[in-house]
C-alpha positions as a Markdown table, in Angstrom:
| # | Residue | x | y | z |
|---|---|---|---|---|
| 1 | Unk | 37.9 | -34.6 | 11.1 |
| 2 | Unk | 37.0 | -30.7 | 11.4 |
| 3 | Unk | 39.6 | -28.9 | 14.0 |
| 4 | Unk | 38.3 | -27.1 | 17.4 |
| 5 | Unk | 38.9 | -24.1 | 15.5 |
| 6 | Unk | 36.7 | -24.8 | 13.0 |
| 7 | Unk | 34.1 | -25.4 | 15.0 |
| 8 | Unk | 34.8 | -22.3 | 17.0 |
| 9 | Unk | 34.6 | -20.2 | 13.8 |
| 10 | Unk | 31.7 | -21.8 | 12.7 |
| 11 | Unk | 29.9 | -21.2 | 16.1 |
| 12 | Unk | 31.0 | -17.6 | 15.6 |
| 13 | Unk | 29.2 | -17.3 | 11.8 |
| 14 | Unk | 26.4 | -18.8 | 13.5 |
| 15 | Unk | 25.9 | -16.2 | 16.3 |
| 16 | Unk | 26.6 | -13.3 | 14.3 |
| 17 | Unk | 23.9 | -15.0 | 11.7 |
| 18 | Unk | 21.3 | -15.2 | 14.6 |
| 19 | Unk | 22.3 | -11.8 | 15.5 |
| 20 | Unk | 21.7 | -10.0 | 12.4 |
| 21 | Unk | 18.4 | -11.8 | 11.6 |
| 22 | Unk | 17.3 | -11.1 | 14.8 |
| 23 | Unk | 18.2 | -7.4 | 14.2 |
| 24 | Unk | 16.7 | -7.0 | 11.0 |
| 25 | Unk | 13.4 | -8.3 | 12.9 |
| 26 | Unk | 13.3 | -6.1 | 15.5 |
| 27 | Unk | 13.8 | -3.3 | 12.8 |
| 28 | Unk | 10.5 | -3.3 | 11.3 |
| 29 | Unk | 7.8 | -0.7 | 12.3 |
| 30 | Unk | 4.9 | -2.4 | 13.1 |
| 31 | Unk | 1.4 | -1.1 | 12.6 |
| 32 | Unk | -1.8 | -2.8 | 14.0 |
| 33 | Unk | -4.9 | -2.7 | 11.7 |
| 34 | Unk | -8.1 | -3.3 | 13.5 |
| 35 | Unk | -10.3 | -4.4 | 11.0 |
| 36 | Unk | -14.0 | -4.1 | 11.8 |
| 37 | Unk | -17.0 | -6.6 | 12.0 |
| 38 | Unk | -19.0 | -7.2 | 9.4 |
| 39 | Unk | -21.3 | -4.3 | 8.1 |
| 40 | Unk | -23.3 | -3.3 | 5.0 |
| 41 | Unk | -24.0 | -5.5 | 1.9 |
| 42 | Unk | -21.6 | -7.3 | -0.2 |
| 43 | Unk | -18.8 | -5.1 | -1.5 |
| 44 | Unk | -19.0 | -2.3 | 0.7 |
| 45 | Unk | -17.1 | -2.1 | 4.1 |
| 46 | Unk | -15.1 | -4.8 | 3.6 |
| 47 | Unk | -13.2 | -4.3 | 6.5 |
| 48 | Unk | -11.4 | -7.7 | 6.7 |
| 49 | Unk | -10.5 | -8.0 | 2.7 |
| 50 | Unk | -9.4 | -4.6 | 2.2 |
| 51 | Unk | -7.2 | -4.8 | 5.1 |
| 52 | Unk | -5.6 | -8.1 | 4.1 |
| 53 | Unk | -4.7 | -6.2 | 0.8 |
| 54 | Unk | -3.0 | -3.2 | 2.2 |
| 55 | Unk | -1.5 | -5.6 | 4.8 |
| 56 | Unk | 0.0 | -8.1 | 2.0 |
| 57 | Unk | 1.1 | -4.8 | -0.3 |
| 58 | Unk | 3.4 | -3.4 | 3.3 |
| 59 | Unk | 4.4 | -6.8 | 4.1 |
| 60 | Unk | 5.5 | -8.0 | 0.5 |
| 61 | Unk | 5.6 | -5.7 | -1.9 |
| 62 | Unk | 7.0 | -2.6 | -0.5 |
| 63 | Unk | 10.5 | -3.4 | 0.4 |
| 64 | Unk | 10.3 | -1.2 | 3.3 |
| 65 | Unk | 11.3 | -2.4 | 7.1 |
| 66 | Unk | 7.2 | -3.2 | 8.2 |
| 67 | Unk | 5.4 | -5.6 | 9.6 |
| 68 | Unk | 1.6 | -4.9 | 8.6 |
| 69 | Unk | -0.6 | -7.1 | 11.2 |
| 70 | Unk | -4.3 | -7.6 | 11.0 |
| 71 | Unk | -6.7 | -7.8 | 13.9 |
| 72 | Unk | -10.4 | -8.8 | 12.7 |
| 73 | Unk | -13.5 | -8.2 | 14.1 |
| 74 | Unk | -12.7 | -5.0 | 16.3 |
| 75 | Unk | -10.9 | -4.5 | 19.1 |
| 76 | Unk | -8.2 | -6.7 | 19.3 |
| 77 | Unk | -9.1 | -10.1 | 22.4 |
| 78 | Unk | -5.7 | -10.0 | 22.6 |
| 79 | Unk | -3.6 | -6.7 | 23.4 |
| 80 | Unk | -0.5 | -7.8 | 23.2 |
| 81 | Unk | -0.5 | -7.0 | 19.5 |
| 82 | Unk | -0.1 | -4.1 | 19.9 |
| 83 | Unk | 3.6 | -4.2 | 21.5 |
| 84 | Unk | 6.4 | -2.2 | 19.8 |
| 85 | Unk | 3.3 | -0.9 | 17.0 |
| 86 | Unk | 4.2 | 2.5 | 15.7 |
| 87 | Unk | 1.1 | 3.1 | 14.4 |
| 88 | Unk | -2.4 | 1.9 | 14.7 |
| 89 | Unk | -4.7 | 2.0 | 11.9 |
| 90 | Unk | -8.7 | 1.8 | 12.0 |
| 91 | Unk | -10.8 | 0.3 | 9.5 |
| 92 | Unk | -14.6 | 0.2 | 10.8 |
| 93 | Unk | -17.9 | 1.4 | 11.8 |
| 94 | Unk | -18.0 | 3.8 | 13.8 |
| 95 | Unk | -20.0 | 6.2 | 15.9 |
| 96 | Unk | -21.6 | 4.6 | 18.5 |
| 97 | Unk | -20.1 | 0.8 | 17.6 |
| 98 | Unk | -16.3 | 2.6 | 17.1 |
| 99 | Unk | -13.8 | -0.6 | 18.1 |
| 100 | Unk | -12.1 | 2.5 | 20.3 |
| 101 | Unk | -15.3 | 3.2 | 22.4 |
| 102 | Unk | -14.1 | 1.5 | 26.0 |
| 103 | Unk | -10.6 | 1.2 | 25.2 |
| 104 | Unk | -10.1 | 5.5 | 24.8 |
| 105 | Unk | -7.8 | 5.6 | 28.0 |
| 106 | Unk | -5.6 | 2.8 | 25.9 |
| 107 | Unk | -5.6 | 4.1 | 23.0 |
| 108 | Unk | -4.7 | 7.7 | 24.7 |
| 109 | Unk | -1.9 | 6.4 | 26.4 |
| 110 | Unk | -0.4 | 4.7 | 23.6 |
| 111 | Unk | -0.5 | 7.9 | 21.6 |
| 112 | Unk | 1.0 | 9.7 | 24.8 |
| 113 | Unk | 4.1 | 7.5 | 23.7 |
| 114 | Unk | 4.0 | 8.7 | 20.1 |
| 115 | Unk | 1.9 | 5.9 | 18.4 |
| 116 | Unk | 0.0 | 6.8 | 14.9 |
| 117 | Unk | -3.3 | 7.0 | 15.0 |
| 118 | Unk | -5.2 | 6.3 | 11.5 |
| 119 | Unk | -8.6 | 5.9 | 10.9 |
| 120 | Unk | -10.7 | 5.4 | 7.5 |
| 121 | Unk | -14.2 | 5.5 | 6.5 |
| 122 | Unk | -16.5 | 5.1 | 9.2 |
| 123 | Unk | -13.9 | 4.9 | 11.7 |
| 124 | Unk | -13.6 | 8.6 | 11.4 |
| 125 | Unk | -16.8 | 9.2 | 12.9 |
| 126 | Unk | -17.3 | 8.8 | 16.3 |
| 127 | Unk | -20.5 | 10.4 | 18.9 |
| 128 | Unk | -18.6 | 13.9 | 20.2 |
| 129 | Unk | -19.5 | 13.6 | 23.6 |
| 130 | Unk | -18.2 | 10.2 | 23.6 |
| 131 | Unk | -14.6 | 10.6 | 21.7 |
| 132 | Unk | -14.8 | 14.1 | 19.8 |
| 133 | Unk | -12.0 | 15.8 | 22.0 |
| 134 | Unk | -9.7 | 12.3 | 21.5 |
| 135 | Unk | -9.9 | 12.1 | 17.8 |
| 136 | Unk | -9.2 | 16.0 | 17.5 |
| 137 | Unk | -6.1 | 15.4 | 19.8 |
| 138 | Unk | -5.1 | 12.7 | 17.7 |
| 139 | Unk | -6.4 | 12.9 | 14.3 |
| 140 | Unk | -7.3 | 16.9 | 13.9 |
| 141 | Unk | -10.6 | 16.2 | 13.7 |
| 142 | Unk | -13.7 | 13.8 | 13.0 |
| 143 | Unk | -16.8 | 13.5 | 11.2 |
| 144 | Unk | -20.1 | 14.7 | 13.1 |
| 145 | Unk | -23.5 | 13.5 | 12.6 |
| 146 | Unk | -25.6 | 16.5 | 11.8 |
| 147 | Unk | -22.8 | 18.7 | 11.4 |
| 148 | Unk | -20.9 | 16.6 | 8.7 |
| 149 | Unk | -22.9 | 14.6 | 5.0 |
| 150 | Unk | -21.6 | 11.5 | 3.6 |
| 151 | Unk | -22.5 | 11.4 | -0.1 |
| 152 | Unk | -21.9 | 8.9 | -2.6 |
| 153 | Unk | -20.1 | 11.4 | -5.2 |
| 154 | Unk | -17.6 | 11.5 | -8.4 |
| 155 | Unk | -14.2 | 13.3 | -6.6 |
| 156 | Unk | -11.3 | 14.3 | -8.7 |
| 157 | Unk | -9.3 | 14.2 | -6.0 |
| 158 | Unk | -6.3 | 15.8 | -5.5 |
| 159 | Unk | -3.3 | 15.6 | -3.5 |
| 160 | Unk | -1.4 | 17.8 | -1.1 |
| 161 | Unk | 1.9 | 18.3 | -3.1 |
| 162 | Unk | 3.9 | 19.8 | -0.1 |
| 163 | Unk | 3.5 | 16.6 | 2.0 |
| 164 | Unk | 5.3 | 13.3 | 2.1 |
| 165 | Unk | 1.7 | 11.1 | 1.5 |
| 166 | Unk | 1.5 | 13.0 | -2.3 |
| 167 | Unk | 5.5 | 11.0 | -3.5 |
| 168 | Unk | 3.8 | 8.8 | -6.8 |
| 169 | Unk | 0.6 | 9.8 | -6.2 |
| 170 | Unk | -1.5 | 11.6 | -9.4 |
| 171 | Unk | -5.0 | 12.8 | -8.8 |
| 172 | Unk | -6.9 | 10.4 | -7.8 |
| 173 | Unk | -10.8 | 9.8 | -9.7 |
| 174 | Unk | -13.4 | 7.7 | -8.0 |
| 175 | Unk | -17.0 | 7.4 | -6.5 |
| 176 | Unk | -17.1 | 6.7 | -3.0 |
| 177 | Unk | -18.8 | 7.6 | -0.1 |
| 178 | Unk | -16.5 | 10.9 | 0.2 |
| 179 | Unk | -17.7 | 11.9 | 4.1 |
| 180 | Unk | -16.5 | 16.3 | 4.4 |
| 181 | Unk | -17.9 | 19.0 | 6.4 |
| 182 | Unk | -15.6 | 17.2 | 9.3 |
| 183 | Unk | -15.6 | 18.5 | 12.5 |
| 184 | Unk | -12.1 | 19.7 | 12.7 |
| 185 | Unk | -10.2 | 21.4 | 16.4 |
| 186 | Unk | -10.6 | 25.3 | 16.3 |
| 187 | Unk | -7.9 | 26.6 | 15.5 |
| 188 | Unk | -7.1 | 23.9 | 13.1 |
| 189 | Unk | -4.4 | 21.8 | 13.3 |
| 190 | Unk | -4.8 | 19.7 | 10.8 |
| 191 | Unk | -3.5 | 19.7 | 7.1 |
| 192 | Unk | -5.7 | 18.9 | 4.3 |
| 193 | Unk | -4.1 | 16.0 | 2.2 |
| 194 | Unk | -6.5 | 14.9 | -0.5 |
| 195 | Unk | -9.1 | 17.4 | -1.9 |
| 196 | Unk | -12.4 | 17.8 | -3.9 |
| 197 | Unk | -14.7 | 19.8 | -4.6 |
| 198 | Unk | -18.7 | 18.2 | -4.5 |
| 199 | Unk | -21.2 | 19.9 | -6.4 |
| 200 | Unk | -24.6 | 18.9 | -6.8 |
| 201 | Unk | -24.3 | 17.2 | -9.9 |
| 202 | Unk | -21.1 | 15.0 | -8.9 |
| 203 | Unk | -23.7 | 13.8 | -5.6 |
| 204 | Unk | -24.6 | 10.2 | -6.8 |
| 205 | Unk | -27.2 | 9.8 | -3.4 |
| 206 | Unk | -26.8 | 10.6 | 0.1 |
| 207 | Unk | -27.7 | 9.0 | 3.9 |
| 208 | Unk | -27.4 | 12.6 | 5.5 |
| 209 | Unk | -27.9 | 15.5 | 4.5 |
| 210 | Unk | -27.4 | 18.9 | 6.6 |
| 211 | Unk | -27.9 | 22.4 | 6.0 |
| 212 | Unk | -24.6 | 23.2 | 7.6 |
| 213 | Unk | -22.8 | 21.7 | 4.5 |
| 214 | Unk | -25.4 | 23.2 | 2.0 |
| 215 | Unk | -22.7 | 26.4 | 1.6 |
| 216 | Unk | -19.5 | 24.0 | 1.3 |
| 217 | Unk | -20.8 | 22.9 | -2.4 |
| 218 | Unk | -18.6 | 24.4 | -5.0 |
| 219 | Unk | -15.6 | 24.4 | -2.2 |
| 220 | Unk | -12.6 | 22.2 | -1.9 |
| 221 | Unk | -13.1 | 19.7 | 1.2 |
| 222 | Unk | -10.4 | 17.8 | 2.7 |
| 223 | Unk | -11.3 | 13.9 | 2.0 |
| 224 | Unk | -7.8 | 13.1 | 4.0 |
| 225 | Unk | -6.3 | 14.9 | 6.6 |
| 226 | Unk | -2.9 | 15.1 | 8.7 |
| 227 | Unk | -1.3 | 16.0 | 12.0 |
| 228 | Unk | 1.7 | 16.2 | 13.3 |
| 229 | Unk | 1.0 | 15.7 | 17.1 |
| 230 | Unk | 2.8 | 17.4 | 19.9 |
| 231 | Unk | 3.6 | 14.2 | 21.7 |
| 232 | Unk | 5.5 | 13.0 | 18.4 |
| 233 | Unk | 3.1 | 11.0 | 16.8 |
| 234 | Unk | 1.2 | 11.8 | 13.3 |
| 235 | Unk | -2.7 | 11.5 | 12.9 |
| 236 | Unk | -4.2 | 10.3 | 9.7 |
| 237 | Unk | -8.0 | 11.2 | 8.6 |
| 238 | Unk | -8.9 | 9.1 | 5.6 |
| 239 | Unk | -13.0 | 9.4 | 4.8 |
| 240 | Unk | -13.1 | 6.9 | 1.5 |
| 241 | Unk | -13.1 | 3.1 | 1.3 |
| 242 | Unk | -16.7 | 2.4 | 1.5 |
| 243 | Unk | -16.6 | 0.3 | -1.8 |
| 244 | Unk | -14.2 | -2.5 | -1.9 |
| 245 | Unk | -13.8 | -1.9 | -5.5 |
| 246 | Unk | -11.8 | 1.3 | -5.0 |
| 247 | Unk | -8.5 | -0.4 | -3.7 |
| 248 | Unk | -8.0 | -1.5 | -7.1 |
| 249 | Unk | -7.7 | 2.3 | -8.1 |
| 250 | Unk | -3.4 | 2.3 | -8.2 |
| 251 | Unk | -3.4 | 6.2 | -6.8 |
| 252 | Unk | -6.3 | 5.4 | -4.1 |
| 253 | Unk | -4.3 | 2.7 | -2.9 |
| 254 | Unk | -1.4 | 4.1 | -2.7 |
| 255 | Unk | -2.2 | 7.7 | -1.1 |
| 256 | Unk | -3.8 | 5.3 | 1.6 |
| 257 | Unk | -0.3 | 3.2 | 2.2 |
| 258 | Unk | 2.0 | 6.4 | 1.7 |
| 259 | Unk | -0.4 | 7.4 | 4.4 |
| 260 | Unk | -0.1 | 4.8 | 6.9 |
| 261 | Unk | 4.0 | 4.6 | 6.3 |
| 262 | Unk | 3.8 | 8.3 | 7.4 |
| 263 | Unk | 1.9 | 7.7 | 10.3 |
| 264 | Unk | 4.0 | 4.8 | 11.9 |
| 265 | Unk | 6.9 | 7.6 | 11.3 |
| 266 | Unk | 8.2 | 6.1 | 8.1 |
| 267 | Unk | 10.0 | 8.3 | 5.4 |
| 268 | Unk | 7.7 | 7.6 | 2.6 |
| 269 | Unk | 9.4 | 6.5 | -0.9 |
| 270 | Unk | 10.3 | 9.3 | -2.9 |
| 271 | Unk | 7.9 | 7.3 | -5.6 |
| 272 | Unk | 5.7 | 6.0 | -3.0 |
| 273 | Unk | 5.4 | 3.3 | -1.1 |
| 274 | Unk | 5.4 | 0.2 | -4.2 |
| 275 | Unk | 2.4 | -2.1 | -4.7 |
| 276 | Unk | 1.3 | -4.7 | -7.5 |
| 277 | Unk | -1.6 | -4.2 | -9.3 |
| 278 | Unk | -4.7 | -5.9 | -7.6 |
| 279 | Unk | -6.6 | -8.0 | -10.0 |
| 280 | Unk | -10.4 | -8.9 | -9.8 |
| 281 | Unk | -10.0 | -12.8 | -8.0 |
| 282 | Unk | -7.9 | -10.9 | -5.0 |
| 283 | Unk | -10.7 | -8.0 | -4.9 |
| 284 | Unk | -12.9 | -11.0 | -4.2 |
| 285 | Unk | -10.3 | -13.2 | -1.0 |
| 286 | Unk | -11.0 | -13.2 | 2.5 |
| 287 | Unk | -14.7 | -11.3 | 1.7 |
| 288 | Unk | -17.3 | -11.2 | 4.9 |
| 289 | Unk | -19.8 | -14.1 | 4.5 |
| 290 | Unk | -23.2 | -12.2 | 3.9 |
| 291 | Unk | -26.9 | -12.7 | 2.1 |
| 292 | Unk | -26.6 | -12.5 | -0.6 |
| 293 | Unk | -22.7 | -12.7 | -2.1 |
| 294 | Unk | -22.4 | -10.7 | -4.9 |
| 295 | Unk | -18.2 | -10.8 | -6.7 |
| 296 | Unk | -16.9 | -7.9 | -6.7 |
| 297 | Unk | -16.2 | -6.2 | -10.0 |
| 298 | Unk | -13.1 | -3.5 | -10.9 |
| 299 | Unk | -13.5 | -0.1 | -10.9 |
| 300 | Unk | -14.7 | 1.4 | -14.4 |
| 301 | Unk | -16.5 | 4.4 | -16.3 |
| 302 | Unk | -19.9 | 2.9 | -15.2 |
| 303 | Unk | -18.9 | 4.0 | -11.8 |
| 304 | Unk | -19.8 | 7.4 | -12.8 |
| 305 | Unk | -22.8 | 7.1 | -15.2 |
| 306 | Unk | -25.6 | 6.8 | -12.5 |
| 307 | Unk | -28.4 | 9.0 | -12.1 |
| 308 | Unk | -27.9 | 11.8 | -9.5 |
| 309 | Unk | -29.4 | 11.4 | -5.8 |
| 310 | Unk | -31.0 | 8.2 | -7.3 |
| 311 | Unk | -35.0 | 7.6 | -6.0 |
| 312 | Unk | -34.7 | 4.4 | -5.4 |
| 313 | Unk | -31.8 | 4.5 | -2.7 |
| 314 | Unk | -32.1 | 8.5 | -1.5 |
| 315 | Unk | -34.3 | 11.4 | -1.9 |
| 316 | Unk | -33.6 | 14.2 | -3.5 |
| 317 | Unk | -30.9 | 16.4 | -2.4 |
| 318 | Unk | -32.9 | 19.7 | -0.7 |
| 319 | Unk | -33.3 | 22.5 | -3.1 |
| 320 | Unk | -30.8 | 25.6 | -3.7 |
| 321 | Unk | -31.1 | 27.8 | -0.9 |
């Protein structure tokens, strides 16, 4: 028969086992990522899947203290998620259907208490009179219609060696719907994190195309960008991830999760935050239902061997001024 004191020990190991594992819980950073609704054809804004697999590298294979959680379809029914997140990441359309459109004053006052804000792709973009003054407050900047192009182009990409995002992360090559020209706050407090320069033989096709950007060809644009916000919190501008492909690209996956560690106030890795390769079967989980399903294939040369502002999908880019 086991003495009082055993059991009094034992009680003891049992508290301080409850304890510790309720610590270590209340340790990790959480960041809420609002995955979008369903958008575009088969393979491209895949809101929901790409999410899952940035969510499942945090959770499992980073060994860092997070707790990645994913909210589908917009704006979040229930906004108790976002209790205790220390960062908030955007992965959607934007402009006029932005998930943040109605809930600014929320969003505002959770970056008041020093949350991250992150948006990607088309989540940059928003309508200026209806959220350009928040997202230069909280991201630096945003991307503009008429003012800003989003071309399908071949970046070589590279990354902003002074900052914490760059730790693992060599030059990054792929074709995506690189979005520059942003609309950044004047003066500019914003860092440029990941560069390229577009010419017009790396454009692919294009949906806009402004004069404004016509002189930026041949420069270095800023395809990610970073702020360091006077209330504490960061800002993170990321304009890839149209195709879903692309997050089987090591580098592009793991500027993007260096990226969101920093904006949640995490020390990023000194080799960057650790992910497992992503084969062809995950590119294709959790992928929006849509007419007609086509399987996503991995990235490859062929990427980069189409025809310049193809016909059939865009016109031709406007002459040389």
């Amino acid at each position: 028969m086991c003495s009082p004191r055993f059991f009094g020990v034992f009680a003891v190991l049992i508290t301080v086992g409850t304890l510790l594992i309720t610590s270590s819980l209340e340790a990790k950073s959480k960041i809420v990522i609002i995955a979008g609704v369903k958008s575009h054809p088969s393979g491209q804004h895949e809101f929901a899947a790409g999410s899952k697999l940035l969510a499942k590298a945090l959770n499992e294979q980073s060994g860092l203290d997070v707790e990645a959680v994913v909210v589908t379809d917009g704006w979040p029914k229930d906004e108790k998620v976002f209790e205790g997140a220390k960062a908030i990441v955007c992965y959607a359309d934007g402009g006029g259907k932005h998930p943040f459109l109605g809930n600014l004053d929320k969003v505002d006052a959770m970056a008041a208490k020093g949350v991250g804000i992150m948006c990607m792709h088309y989540a940059v973009e928003v309508v200026p009179d209806q959220a350009g003054e928040p997202f230069k407050r909280w991201l630096g900047g945003h991307y503009e219609t008429y003012y800003s192009v989003n071309p399908h182009w071949d970046a070589d990409a590279q990354v902003n060696k002074e900052h914490p995002i760059s730790r693992g992360v060599q030059p990054i090559k792929a074709n995506d719907e690189w979005y520059f020209h942003m609309r950044f706050a004047e003066p500019m407090t914003a860092t440029p994190l990941l560069q390229a320069t577009p010419t017009r033989e790396l454009i692919k096709r294009y949906i806009h195309w402004n004069p404004s950007a016509e002189g930026e060809l041949g420069k270095p644009q800023a395809l990610m960008w970073g702020l360091q916000r006077p209330d504490g919190g960061r800002g993170i501008g990321f304009t890839g991830g149209h195709w879903h492909r692309n997050w089987a690209i090591d580098d592009f996956r793991k500027v993007v999760l260096n990226a969101m560690v920093w904006s949640a106030g995490i020390e990023v890795p000194e080799g960057g935050v650790k992910s497992n390769p992503i084969t062809e079967a995950q590119l294709n989980e959790n992928l929006d239902i849509k007419e007609p399903m086509i399987a996503v294939k991995m990235p490859s040369p062929e990427d980069f061997n189409l025809p310049t502002a193809d016909p059939a999908t865009a016109l031709a880019l406007p002459a040389p001024k």
